[in-house]
C-alpha positions in Angstrom: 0.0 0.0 0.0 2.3 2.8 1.0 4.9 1.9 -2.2 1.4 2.6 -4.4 1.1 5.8 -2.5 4.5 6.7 -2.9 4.1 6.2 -6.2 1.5 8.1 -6.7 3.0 11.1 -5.1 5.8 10.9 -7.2 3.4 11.1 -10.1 1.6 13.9 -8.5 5.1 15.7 -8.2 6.2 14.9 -12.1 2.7 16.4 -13.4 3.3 19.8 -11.1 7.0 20.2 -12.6 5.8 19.6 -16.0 2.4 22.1 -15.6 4.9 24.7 -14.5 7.0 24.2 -17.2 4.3 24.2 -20.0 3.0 27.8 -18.5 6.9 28.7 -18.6 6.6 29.2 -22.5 4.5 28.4 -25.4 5.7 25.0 -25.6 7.7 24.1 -23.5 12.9 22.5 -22.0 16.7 22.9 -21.0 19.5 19.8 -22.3 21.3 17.5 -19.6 24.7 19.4 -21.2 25.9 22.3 -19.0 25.1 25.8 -20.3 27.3 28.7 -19.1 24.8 31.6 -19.4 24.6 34.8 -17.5 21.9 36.9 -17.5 21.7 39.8 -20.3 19.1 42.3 -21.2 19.2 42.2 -24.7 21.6 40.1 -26.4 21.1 41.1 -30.2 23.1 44.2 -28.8 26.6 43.7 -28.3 28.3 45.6 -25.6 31.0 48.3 -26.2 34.1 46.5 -27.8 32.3 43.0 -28.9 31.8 39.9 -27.4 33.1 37.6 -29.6 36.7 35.7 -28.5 39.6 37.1 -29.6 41.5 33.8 -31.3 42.0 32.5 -34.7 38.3 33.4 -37.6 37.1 30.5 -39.4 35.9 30.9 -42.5 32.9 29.0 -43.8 31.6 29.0 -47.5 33.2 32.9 -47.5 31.6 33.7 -43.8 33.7 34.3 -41.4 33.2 32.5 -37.7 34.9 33.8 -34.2 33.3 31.7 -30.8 31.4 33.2 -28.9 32.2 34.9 -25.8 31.1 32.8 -22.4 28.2 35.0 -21.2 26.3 34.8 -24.2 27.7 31.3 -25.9 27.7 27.8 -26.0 31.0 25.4 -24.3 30.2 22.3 -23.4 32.8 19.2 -22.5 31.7 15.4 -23.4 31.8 12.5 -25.4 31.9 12.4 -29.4 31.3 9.7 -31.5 30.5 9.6 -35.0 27.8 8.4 -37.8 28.0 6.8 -41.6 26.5 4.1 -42.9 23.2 3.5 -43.3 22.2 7.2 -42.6 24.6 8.1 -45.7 22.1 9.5 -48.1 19.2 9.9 -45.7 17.4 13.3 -45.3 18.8 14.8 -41.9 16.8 16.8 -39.4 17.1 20.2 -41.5 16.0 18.9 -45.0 19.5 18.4 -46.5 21.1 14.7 -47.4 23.1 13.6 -45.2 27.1 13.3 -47.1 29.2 11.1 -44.3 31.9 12.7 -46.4 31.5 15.8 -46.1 32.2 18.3 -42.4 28.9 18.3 -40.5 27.3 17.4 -37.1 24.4 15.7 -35.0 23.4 17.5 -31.8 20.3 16.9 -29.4 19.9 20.5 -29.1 21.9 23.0 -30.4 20.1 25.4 -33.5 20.2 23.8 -36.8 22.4 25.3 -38.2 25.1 26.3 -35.9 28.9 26.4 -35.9 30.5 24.6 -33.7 34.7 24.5 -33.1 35.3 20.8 -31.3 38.5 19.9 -30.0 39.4 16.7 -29.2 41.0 16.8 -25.5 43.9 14.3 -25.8 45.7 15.8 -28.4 44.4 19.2 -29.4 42.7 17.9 -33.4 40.4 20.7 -34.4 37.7 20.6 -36.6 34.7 23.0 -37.5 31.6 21.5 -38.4 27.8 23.3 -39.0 25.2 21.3 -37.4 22.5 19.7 -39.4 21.3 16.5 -37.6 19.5 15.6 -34.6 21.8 12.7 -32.2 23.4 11.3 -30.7 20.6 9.6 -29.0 23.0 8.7 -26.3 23.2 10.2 -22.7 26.4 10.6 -22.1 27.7 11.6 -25.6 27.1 14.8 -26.7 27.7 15.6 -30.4 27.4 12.5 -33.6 30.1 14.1 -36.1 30.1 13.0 -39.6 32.7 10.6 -41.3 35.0 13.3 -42.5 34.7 15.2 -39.3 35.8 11.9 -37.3 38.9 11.7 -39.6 39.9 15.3 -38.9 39.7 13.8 -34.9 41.1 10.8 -35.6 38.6 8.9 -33.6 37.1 6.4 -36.3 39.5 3.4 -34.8 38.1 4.2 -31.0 34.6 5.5 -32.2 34.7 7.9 -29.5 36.5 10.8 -27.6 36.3 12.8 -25.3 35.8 16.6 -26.6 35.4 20.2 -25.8 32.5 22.0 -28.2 32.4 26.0 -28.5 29.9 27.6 -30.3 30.7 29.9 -33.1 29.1 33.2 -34.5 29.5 35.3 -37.1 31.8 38.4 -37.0 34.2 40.9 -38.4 37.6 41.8 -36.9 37.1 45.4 -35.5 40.1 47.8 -35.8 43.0 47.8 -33.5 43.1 46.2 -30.5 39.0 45.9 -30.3 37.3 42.4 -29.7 35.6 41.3 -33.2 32.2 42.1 -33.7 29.5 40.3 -33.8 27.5 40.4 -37.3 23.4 39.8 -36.3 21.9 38.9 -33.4 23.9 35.7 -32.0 22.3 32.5 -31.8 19.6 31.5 -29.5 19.8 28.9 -26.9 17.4 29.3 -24.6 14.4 28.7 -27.0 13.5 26.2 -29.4 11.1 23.0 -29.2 12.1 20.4 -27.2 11.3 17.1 -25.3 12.6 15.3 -22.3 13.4 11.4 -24.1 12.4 8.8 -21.2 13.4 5.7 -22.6 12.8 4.0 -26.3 11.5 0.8 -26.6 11.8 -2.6 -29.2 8.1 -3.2 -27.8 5.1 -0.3 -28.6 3.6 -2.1 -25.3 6.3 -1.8 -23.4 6.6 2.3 -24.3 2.5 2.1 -23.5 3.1 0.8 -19.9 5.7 3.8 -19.5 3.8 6.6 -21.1 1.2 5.6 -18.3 3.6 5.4 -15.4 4.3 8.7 -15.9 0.8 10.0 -15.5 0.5 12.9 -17.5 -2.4 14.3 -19.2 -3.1 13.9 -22.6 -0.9 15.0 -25.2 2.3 15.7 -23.1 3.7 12.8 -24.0 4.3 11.6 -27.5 5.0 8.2 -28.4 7.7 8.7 -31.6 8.0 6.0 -34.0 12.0 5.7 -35.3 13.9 3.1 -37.1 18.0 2.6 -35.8 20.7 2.1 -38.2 20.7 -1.8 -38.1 17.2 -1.6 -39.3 15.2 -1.9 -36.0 11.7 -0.2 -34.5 12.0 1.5 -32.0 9.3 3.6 -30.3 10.4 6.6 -28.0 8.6 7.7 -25.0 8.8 12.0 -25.1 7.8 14.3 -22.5 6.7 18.0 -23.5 7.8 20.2 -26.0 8.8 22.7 -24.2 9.9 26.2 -25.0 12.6 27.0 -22.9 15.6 25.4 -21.7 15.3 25.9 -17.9 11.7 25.2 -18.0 12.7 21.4 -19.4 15.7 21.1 -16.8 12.8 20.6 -13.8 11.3 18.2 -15.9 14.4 16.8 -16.5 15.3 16.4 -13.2 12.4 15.1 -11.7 11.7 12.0 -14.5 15.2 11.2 -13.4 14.6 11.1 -9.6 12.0 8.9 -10.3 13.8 6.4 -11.5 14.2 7.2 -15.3 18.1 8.0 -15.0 19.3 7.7 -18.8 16.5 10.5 -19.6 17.8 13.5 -22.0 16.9 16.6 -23.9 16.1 17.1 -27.2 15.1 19.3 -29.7 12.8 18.3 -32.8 
C-alpha cells in the first residue's frame, strides 16, 4: 500500500513540474549538457568592444566565424562519436542529405544550423563542423560528427573521444586592439522546441506501460516512432515540448529522480 502511495506522489510531483513548465513558455525544455549563461538584457546588442573571443576566424563558404564569448555562448565538455553508414544518403533533421563525407554534425539540441569548433581533449585535433542533424541519441555523448569530421579527430578506430564543443558566431575583426564584432543577433539557446526522451523501446507495449507510469495528461507525451541504423523499430517515450531550456531542466530532473536516469533533452 504505501509503495502505491509513494508512487502516486511521485506522479503527482512529475505532473506539477511539468504544468509549470508548460505555463513557462508556449511550448515548453533545457538539455542535460551544461550551459554557461549569464543573465543579459538584450543580447542582439553587443556591448561596447564586442563579445566575440579574440582567437583564430574560421571561415565557412566565405563567412567568417569567431566563438562566442562565455556569457552569451555555448562550451560544453563530453563524449563524441560519429555516424556513416546507413544514414549516408538519408534526409537529416534540416531537410538536407546527409554526405558522411563531407564536415557536418548531429546535436540533441543546439540550433540547426550552428557552428560549432570541437576539440578533441587528448591531443588538441580541431575541426569545425555546422550542425544539421538531430543525435546522438545517447546520454552521455554529446555531439554525432560526420565521417569526415571523425577523420579530422582521428577517432574512427576508437569510435569515440572525449571533446570540448564552442559555439561559433559570425563576425568581423574590429580595428586595432577591439574584440571582433558580432554580425546579427547571435544565436539562440534558450528557445527552441524540445522534449525530455524517457526511454525507447523494441516493444510499442512496453513504451504504452511507461507513457502511463508517468501519469500525464493527454498530449504531453508523444509516443515517436524511429527506425536505428541496423534496421530496427524503436518507439520513443517523449515528454513535453517545451519552450525554454530551464523550463525542461525541472522536468528533467524530476523524471530522473523517479527512477528514469538515462532520460535527456532534445530538440525536434
Amino acid at each position: 500500500m504505501n509503495r502505491i502511495v509513494r508512487r502516486g506522489a511521485a506522479a503527482a510531483q512529475l505532473a506539477v513540474a511539468l504544468a509549470a513548465a508548460l505555463a513557462a513558455g508556449p511550448w515548453a525544455c533545457a538539455p542535460t549538457e551544461r550551459i554557461r549563461k549569464q543573465p543579459v538584457a538584450d543580447v542582439t546588442q553587443p556591448p561596447p568592444g564586442g563579445y566575440l573571443k579574440k582567437s583564430k576566424p574560421y571561415s565557412i563558404n566565405g563567412v567568417t566565424y569567431y566563438p562566442i564569448a562565455d556569457a552569451y555562448g555555448y562550451d560544453e565538455t563530453g563524449v563524441a562519436s560519429w555516424y556513416g553508414h546507413p544514414f549516408h544518403g538519408r534526409p537529416t533533421a534540416n531537410g538536407e542529405i546527409y554526405d558522411m563525407n563531407q564536415v557536418s554534425a548531429a546535436h540533441k539540441t543546439l540550433p540547426l544550423g550552428s557552428v560549432v569548433e570541437v576539440t578533441r581533449l587528448d591531443n588538441g585535433a580541431q575541426v569545425v563542423a555546422r550542425v544539421n542533424d538531430r543525435g546522438p541519441f545517447v546520454a552521455d555523448r554529446i555531439i554525432d560528427l560526420s565521417r569526415a569530421a571523425a577523420l579530422k579527430l582521428d577517432i574512427m578506430g576508437a569510435g569515440t573521444a572525449r571533446v570540448r564543443v564552442v559555439a561559433l558566431a559570425q563576425g568581423r575583426q574590429a580595428p586595432g586592439e577591439a574584440a571582433p564584432q558580432i554580425v546579427g543577433p547571435p544565436p539562440d539557446f534558450n528557445h527552441g522546441r524540445f522534449w525530455v526522451q524517457v526511454g525507447a523501446f523494441g516493444a510499442a507495449g512496453a513504451a504504452e506501460r511507461v507513457r502511463d507510469q508517468l501519469g500525464q495528461p493527454a498530449g504531453s507525451v508523444r509516443l515517436q516512432p524511429v527506425e536505428t541504423a541496423d534496421g530496427k523499430r524503436l518507439t520513443r517515450v517523449q515528454l513535453g515540448p517545451f519552450g525554454e531550456m530551464a523550463a525542461a531542466t525541472g522536468a528533467l530532473e524530476e523524471t530522473r529522480r523517479r527512477g528514469f536516469e538515462s532520460s535527456f533533452i532534445v530538440a525536434d
